[in-house]
Kinemage of the C-alpha trace (Angstrom):
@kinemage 1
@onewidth
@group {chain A} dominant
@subgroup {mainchain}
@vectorlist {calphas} color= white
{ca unk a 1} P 0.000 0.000 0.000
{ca unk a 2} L 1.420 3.461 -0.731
{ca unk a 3} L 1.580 6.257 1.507
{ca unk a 4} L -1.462 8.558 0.080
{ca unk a 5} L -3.760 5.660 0.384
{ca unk a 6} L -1.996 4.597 4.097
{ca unk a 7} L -2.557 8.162 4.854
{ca unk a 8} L -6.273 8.657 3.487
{ca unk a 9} L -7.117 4.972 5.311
{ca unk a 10} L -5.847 6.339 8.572
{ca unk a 11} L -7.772 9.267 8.048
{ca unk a 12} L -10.998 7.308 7.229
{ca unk a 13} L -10.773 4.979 10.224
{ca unk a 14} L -10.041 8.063 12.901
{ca unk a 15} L -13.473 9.600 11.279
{ca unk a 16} L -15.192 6.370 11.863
{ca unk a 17} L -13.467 6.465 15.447
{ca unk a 18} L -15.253 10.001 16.186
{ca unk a 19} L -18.184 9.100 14.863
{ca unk a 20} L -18.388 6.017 17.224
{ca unk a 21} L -17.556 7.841 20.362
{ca unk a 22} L -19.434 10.778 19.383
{ca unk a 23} L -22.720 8.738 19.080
{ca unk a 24} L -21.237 6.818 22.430
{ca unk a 25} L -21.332 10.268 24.454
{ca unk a 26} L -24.517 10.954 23.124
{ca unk a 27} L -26.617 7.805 23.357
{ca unk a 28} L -25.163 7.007 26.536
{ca unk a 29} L -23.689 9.832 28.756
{ca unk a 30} L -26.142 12.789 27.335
{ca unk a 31} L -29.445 11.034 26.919
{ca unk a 32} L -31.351 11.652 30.021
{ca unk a 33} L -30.083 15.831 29.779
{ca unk a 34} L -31.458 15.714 26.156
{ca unk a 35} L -34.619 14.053 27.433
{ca unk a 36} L -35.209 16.479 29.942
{ca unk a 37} L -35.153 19.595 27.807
{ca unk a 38} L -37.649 22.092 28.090
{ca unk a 39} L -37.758 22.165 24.041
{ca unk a 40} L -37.314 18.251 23.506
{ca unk a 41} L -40.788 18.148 21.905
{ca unk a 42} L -40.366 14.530 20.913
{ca unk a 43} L -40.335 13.738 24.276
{ca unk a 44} L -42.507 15.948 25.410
{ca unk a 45} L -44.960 14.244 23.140
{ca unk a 46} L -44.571 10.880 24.469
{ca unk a 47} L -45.714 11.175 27.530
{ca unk a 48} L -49.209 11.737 25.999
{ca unk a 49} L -48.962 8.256 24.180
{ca unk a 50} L -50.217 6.491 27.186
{ca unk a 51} L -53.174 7.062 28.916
{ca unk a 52} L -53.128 8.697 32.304
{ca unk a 53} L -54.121 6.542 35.415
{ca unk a 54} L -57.062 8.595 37.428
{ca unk a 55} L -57.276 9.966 40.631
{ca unk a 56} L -60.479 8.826 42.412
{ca unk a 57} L -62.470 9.961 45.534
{ca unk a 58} L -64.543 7.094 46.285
{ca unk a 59} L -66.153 5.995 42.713
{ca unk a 60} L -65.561 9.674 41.300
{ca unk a 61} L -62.916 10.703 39.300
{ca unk a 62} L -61.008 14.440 39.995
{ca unk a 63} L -58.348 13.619 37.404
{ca unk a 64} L -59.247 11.704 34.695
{ca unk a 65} L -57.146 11.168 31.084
{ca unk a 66} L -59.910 11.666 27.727
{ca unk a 67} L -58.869 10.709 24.199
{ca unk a 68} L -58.588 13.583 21.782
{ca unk a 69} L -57.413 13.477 18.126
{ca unk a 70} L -53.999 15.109 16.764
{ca unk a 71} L -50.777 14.822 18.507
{ca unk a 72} L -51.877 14.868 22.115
{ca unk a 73} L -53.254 11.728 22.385
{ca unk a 74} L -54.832 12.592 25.484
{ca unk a 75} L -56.023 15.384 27.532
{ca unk a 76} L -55.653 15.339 31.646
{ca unk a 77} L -59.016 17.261 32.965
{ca unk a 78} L -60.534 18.115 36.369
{ca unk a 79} L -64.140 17.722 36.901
{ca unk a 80} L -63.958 19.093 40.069
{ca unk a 81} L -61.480 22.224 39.556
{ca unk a 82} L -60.477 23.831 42.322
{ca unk a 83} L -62.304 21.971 44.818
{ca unk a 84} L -59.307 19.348 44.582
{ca unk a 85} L -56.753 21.208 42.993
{ca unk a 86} L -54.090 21.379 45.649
{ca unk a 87} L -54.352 17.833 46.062
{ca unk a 88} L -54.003 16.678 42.564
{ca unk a 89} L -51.628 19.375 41.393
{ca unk a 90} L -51.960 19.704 37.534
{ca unk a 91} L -50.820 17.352 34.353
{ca unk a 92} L -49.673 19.981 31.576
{ca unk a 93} L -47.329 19.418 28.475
{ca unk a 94} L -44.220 20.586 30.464
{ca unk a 95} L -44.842 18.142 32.781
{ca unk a 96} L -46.177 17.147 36.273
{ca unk a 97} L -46.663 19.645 38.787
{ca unk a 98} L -47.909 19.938 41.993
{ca unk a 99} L -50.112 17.425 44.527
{ca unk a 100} L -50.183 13.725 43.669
{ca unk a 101} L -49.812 13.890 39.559
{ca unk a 102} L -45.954 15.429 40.560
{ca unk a 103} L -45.446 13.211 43.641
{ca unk a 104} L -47.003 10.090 42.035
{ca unk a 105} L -46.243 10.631 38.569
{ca unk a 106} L -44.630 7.401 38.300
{ca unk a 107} L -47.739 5.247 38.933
{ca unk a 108} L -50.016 7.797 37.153
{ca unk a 109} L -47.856 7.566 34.296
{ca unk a 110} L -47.495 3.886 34.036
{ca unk a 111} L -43.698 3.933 34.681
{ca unk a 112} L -43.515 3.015 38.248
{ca unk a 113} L -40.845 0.096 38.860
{ca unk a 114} L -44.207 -1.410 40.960
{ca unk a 115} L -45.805 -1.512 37.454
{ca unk a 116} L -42.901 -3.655 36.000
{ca unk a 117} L -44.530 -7.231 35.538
{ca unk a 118} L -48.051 -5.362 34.365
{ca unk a 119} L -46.060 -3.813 31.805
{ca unk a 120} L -44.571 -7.090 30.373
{ca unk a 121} L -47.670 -8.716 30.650
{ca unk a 122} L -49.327 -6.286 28.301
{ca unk a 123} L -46.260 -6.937 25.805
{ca unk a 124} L -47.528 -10.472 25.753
{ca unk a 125} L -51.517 -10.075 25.680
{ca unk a 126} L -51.353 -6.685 23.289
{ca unk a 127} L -53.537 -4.863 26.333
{ca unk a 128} L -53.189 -0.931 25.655
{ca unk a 129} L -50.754 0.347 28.596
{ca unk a 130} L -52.395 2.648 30.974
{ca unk a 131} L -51.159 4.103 34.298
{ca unk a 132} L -52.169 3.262 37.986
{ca unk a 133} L -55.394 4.894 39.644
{ca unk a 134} L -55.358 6.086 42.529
{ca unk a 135} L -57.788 5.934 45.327
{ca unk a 136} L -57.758 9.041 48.052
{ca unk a 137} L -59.003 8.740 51.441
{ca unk a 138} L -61.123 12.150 50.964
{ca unk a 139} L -64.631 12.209 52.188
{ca unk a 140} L -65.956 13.903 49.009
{ca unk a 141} L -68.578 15.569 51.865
{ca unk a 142} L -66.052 16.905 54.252
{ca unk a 143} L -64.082 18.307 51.403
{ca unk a 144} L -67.183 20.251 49.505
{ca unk a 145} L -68.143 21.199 53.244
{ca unk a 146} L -64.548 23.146 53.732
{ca unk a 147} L -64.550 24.716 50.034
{ca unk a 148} L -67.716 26.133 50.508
{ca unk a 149} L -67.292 27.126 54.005
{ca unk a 150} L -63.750 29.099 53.393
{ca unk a 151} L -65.613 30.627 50.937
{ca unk a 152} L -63.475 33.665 49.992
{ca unk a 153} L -61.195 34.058 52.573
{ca unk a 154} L -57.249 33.232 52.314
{ca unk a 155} L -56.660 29.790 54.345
{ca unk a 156} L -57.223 26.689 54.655
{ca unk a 157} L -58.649 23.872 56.615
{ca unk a 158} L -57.527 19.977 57.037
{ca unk a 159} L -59.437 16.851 58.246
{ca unk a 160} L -58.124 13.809 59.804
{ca unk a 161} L -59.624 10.450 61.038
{ca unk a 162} L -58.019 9.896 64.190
{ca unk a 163} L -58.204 6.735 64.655
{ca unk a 164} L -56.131 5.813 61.258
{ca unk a 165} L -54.478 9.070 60.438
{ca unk a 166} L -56.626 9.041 57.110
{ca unk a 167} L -56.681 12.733 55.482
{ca unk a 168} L -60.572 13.513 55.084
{ca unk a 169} L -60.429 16.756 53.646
{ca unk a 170} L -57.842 19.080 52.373
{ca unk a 171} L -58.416 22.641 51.110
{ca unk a 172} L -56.117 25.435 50.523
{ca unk a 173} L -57.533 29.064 49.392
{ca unk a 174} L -57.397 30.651 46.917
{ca unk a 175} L -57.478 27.434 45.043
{ca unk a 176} L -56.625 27.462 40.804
{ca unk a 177} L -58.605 25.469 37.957
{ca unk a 178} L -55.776 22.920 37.045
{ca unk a 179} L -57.991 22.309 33.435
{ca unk a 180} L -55.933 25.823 33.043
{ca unk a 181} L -52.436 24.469 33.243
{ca unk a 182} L -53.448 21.072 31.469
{ca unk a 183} L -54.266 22.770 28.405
{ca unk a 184} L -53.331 22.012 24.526
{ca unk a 185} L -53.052 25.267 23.574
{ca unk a 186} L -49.450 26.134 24.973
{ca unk a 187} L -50.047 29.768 24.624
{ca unk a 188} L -52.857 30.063 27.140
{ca unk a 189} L -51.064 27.507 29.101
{ca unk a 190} L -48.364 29.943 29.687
{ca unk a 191} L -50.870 33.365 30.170
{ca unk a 192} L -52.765 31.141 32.704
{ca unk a 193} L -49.546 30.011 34.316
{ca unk a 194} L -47.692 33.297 34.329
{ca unk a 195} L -51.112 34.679 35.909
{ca unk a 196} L -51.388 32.300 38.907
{ca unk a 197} L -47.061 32.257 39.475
{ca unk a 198} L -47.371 36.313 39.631
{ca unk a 199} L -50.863 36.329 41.493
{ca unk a 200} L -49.731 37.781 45.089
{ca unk a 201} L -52.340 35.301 47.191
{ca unk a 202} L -50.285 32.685 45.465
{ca unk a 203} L -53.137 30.140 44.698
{ca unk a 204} L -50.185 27.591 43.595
{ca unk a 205} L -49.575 26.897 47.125
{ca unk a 206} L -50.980 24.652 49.383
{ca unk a 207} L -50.991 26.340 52.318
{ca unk a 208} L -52.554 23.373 54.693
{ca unk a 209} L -48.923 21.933 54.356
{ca unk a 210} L -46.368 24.350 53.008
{ca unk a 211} L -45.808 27.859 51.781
{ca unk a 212} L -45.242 30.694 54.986
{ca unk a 213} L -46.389 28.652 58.042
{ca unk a 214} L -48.598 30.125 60.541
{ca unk a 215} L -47.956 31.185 63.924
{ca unk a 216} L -50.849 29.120 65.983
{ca unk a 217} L -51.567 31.340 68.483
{ca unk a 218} L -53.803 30.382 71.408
{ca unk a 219} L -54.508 26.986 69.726
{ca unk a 220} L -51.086 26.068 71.048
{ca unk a 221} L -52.054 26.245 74.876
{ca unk a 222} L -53.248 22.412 73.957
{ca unk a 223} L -49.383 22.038 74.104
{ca unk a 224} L -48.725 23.890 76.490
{ca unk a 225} L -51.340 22.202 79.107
{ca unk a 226} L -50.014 18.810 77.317
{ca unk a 227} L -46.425 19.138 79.158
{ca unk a 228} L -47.859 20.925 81.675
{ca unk a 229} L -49.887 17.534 82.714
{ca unk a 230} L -47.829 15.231 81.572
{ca unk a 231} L -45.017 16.734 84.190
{ca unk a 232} L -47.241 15.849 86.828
{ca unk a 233} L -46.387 18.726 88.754
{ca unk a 234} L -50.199 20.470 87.535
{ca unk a 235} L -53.747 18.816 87.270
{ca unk a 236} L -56.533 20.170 85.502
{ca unk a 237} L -58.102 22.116 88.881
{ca unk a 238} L -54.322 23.324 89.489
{ca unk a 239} L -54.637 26.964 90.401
{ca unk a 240} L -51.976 29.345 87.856
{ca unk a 241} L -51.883 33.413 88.270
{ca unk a 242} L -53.786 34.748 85.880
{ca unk a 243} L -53.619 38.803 85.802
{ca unk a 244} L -54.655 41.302 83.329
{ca unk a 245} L -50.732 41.722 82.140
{ca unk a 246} L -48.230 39.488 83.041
{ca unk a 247} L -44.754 40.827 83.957
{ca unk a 248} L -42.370 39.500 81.782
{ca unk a 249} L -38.263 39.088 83.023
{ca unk a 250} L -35.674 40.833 80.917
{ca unk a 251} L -38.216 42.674 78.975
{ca unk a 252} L -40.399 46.521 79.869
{ca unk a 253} L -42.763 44.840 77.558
{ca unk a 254} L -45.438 42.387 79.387
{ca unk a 255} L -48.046 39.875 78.232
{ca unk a 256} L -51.532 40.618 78.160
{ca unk a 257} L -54.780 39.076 78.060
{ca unk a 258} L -56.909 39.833 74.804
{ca unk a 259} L -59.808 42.764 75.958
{ca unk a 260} L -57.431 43.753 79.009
{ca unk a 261} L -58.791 41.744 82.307
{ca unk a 262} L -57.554 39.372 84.926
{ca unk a 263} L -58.546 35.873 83.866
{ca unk a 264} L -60.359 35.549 87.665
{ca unk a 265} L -60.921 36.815 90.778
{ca unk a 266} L -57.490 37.751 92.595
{ca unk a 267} L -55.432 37.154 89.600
{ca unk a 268} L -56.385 33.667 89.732
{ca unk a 269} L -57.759 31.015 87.698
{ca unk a 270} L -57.325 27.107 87.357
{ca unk a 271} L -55.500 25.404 84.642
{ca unk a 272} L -59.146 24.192 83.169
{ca unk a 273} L -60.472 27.529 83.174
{ca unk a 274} L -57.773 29.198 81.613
{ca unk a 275} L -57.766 26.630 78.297
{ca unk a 276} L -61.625 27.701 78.510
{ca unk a 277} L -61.520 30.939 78.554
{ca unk a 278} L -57.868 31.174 76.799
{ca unk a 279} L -55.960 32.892 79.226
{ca unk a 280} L -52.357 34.354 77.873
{ca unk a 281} L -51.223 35.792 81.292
{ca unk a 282} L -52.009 31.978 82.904
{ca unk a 283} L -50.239 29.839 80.284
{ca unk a 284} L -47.456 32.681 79.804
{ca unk a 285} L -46.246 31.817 83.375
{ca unk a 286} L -46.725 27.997 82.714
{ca unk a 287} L -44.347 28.578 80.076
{ca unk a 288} L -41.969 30.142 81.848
{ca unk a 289} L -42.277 27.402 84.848
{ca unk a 290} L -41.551 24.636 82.125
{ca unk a 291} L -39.421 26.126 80.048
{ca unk a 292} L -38.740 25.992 76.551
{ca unk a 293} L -37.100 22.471 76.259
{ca unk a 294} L -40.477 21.043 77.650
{ca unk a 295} L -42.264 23.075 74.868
{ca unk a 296} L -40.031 22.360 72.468
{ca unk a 297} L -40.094 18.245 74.003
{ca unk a 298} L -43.884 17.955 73.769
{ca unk a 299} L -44.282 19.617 70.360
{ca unk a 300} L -41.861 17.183 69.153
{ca unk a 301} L -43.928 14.204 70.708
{ca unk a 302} L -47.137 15.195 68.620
{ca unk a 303} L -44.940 15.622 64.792
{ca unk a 304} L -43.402 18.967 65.065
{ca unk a 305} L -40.126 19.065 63.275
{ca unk a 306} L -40.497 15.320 61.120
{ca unk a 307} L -40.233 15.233 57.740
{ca unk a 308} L -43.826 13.756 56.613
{ca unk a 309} L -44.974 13.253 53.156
{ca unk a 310} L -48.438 12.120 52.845
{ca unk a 311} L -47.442 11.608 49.755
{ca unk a 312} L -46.696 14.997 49.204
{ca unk a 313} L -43.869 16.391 50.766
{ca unk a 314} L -44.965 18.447 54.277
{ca unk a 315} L -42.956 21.394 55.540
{ca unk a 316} L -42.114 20.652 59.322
{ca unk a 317} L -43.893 22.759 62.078
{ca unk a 318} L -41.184 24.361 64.291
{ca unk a 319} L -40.464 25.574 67.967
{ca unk a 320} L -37.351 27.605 68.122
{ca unk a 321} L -34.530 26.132 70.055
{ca unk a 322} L -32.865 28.599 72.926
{ca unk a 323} L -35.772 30.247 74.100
{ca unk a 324} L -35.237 33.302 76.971
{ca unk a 325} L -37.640 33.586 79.907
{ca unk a 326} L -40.186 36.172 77.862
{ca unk a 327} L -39.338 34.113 74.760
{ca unk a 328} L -40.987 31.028 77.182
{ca unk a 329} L -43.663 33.040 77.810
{ca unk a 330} L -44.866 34.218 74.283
{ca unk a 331} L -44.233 30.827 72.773
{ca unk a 332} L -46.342 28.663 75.321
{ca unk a 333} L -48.899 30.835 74.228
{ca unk a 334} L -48.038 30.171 70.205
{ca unk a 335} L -46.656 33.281 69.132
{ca unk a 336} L -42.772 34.139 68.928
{ca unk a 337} L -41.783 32.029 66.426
{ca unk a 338} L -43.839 29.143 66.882
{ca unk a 339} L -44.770 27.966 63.443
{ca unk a 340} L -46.928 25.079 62.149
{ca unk a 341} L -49.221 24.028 59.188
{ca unk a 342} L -52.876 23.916 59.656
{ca unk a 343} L -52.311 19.426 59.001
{ca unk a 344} L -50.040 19.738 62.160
{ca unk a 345} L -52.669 21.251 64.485
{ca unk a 346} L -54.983 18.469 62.846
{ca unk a 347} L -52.842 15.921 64.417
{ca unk a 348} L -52.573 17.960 67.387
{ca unk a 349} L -56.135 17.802 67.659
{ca unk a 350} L -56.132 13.999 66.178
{ca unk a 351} L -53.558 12.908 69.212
{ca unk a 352} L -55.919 13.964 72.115
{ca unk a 353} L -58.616 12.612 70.474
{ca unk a 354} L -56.672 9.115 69.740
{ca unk a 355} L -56.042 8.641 73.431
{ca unk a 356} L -52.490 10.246 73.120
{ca unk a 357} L -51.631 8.148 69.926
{ca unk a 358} L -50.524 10.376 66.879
{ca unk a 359} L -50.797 8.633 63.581
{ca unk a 360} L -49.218 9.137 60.601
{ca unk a 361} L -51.260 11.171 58.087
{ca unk a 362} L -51.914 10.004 54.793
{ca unk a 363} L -53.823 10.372 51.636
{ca unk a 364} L -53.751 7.688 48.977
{ca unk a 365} L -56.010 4.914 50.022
{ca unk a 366} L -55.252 2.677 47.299
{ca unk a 367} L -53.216 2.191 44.106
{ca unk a 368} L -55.165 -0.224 41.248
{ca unk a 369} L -54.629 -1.481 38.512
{ca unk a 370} L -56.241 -0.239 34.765
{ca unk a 371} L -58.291 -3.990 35.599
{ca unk a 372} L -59.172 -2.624 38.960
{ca unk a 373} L -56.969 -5.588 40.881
{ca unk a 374} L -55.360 -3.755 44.251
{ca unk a 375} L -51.780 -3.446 43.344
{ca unk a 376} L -51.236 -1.573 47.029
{ca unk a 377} L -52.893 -0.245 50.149
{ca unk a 378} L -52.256 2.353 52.416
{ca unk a 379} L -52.048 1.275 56.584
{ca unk a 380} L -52.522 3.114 59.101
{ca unk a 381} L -49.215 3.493 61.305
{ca unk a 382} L -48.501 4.996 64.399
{ca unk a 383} L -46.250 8.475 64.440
{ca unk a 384} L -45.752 8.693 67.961
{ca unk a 385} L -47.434 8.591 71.563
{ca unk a 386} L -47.379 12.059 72.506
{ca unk a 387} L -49.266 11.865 75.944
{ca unk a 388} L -50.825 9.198 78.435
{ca unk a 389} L -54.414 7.966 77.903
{ca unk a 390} L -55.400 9.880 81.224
{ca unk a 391} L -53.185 12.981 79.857
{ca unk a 392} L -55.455 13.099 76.889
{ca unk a 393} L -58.762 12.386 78.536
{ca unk a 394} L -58.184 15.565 80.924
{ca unk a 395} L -57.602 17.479 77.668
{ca unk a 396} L -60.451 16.067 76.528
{ca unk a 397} L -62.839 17.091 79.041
{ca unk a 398} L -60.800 20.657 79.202
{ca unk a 399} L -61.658 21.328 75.635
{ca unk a 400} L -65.061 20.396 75.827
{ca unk a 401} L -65.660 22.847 78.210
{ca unk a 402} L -64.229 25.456 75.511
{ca unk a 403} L -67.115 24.879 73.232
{ca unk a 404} L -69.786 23.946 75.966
{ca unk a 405} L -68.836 27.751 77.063
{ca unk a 406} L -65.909 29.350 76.693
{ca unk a 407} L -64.040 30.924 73.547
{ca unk a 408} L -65.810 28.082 71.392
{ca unk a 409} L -69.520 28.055 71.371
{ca unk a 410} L -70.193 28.918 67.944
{ca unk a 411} L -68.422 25.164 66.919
{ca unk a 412} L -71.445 23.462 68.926
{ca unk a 413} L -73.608 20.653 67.421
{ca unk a 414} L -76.701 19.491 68.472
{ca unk a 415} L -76.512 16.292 70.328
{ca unk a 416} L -72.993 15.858 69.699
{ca unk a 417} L -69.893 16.866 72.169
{ca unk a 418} L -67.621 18.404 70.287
{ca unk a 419} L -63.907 19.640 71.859
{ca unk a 420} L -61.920 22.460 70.937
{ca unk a 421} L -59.231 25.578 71.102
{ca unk a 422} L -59.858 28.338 69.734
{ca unk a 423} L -56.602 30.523 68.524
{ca unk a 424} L -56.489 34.222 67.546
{ca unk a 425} L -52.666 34.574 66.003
{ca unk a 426} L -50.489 37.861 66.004
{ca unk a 427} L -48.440 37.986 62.822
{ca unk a 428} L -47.718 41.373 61.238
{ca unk a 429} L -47.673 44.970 62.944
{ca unk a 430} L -50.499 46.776 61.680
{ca unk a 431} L -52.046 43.089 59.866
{ca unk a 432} L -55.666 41.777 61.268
{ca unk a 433} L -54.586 38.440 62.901
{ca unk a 434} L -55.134 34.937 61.721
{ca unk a 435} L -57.963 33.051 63.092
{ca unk a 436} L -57.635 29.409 64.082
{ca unk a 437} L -59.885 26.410 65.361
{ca unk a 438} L -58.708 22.846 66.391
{ca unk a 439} L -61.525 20.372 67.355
{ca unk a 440} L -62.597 16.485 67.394
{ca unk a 441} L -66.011 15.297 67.704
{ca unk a 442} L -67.597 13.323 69.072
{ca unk a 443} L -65.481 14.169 72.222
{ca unk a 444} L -66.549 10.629 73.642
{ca unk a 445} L -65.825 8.521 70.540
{ca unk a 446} L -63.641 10.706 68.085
{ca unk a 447} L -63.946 10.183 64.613
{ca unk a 448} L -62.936 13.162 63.149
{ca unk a 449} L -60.215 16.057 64.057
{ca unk a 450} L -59.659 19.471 62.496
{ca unk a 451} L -57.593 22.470 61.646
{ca unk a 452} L -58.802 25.408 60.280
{ca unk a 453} L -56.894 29.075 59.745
{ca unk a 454} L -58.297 32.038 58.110
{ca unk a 455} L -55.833 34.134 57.274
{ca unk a 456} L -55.753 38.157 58.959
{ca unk a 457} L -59.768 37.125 59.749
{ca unk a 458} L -61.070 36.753 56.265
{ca unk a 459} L -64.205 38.643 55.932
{ca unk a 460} L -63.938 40.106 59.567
{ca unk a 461} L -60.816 41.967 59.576
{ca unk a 462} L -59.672 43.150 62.767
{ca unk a 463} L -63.218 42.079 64.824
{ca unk a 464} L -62.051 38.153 63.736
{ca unk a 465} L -60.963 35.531 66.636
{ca unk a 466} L -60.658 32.453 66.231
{ca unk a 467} L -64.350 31.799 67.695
{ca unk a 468} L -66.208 33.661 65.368
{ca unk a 469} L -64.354 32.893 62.129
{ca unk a 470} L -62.784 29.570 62.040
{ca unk a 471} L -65.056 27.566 64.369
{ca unk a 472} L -67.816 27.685 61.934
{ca unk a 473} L -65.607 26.097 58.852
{ca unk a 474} L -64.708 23.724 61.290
{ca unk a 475} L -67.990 22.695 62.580
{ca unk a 476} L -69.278 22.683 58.805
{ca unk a 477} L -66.711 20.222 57.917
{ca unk a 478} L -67.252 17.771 61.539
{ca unk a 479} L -70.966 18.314 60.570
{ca unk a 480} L -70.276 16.603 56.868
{ca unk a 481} L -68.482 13.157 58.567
{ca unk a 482} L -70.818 13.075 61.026
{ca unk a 483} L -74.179 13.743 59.785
């Protein structure tokens, strides 16, 4: 062989070479980045070749996948809107987003690793692929009953089974129509997105378990009293100091009671009295005589600061470590910087009512097949045991008494005893303050527990507390279990 043709040969095989490595790098070390562009439209298409698995409550679907002709093949919708829309989250042609179709996008899609041997065994029998359904633990009552009963108002409200940790009813407002995001035609897709992601109520949140938590305000003294009884040291008739303003250590600045009077006569008032009534200047001074590590102890024991996901993923509820004497004082009363979600008051509430036993929250009930066979269920599991069985009854019987007639009448129900706290949350100088409710009914045989906040009192501004604005929604929503 000659030189020229040596040389042109040598030439031809290091081309071939590049070629070969090139295609290597490409095929096997740059795939998945390729895949995951934003402008990969190939790919962006094939995730509409199979057909969506729904999301059911009970026998009705709130995320369902419809055939449509062109080059979607199908089109997610949302019969129920908003209603559900923080807990489904939204199916669009950039992807999953939000609630269950981001969280469990791998069984809605089909693509789940639990989905392996279905997927073979439609190779084999030619059945169409489709994606799991899942089955919520929503009563579809419960969760109309909070919509409606937010109404307007910024918040939200939760709804737990105490007994099994099931997640009754979820609602976050504002809420957003995911049908919206899940559109075909990509330019009102992005108006409709770009509207909602600069909308300052941000209605993309779900603000029962992320976004900005909430200070809890007096809703918290159901802590407090919980480490103050299980120390031993007080019992429900235990007698606490209860002024008009509480002198704080350290600080020119004391603690006073809301409207500016002593919580009994001679600045005195038992430990029973002063849940009913919701006296700061009483469980300021607990605070301070159990001291922040007890706070911070007992929170703990009923979910505060563990990473949940029920599936989706739940932003932990906080007491602040290294608390000072006033700091004491103004967090036993759930202010400071006491923060929580309105789920982790639920299972505040949930605990008492469960005899002490926290358990863990969840949503998806079950996970079936396209055929309808069970492919898995969800258990109840125990979280923790925050306090004693005799702990929790004498909360019990101490929040009864706050609806029977104290700070929580307007939550009462008509041959049912319900038990609850009340909570009217500082937040902002100058801002109207959040109002809260935490209840369970029936007090004697729980079978639901909830949470509700209405953010800077809703329609009643600065006249709002935590009686008058949130017990309602919550006694709508016990009302739609129970009745």
């Amino acid at each position: 062989m000659n030189a020229p043709i040596r040389r042109l040969s040598t030439f031809v095989a290091l081309l071939f070479a590049t070629l070969l490595v090139s295609t290597t790098i490409i095929q096997v070390f740059l795939a998945k980045g390729l895949n995951a562009r934003e402008d990969n439209r190939r790919t962006l298409l094939s995730t509409y070749a199979r057909e969506r698995g729904q999301i059911l409550v009970g026998d009705t679907p709130i995320a369902v996948s419809t055939p449509v002709s062109g080059e979607f093949k199908f089109l997610r919708t949302y019969p129920a809107g908003p209603m559900y829309a923080d807990l489904t989250g939204y199916y669009s042609f950039y992807g999953a987003a939000g609630g269950l179709e981001s969280t469990e996008n791998a069984l809605l899609s089909g693509s789940s690793d639990k989905l392996f041997y279905r997927r073979v065994s439609d190779l084999f029998t030619g059945r169409k692929a489709k994606g799991a359904n899942l089955v919520l633990t929503i009563n579809a009552k419960a969760q109309e009953a909070a919509y409606d009963a937010l109404g307007d108002q910024r918040g939200a409200a939760v709804a737990l089974n105490p007994k099994t940790g099931e997640i009754l009813a979820m609602v976050s407002k504002p809420s957003y129509d995911p049908n919206a995001l899940a559109s075909h035609d990509l330019a009102a897709l992005d108006t409709a997105y770009k509207a909602l992601n600069g909308d300052p109520a941000r209605p993309l949140v779900n603000r029962a378990i992320a976004g900005n938590l909430y200070p809890p305000g007096s809703t918290f003294k159901v802590v407090t009293a919980a480490a103050a009884l299980s120390s031993g040291r007080f019992q429900p008739d235990s007698v606490l100091p209860g002024p008009a303003n509480l002198d704080l250590p350290q600080t020119t600045v004391g603690l006073p009671n809301s409207g500016g009077r002593a919580c009994g006569a001679d600045d005195k008032v038992s430990l029973t009295d002063a849940l009913r009534i919701s006296c700061n200047t009483a469980f300021g001074w607990l605070g301070m005589e159990l001291g922040g590590d007890a706070l911070r102890q007992q929170a703990a024991k009923f979910g505060f600061g563990d990473q949940l996901a029920v599936p989706m993923r739940v932003t932990a509820s906080s007491v602040p470590a290294e608390l000072n004497k006033p700091q004491e004082a103004q967090s036993a009363v759930g202010q400071y910087d006491v923060r929580v979600t309105p789920l982790q008051m639920a299972m505040v509430a949930a605990g008492i009512a469960n005899k002490g036993v926290v358990m863990k929250p969840y949503l998806v009930q079950s996970v079936l097949a396209s055929d309808l066979t069970t492919i898995e269920s969800g258990e109840p599991s125990t979280l923790s045991e925050a306090i004693s069985p005799d702990v929790a009854a004498e909360l019990t019987t101490m929040m009864t008494s706050v609806v029977a007639s104290g700070t929580g009448t307007a939550a009462q129900m008509d041959g049912i005893t319900v038990a609850g706290k009340t909570g009217t949350a500082q937040h902002a100088p100058g801002a109207a303050p959040h109002a809260w409710f935490i209840s369970f009914a029936p007090a004697e045989n729980p079978t639901v527990a909830v949470a509700v906040v209405v953010e800077e009192g809703g329609t009643a501004g600065n006249e709002a507390s935590g009686g008058r604005t949130a017990a309602p929604v919550a006694k709508a929503i016990m009302e739609a279990v129970l009745r």
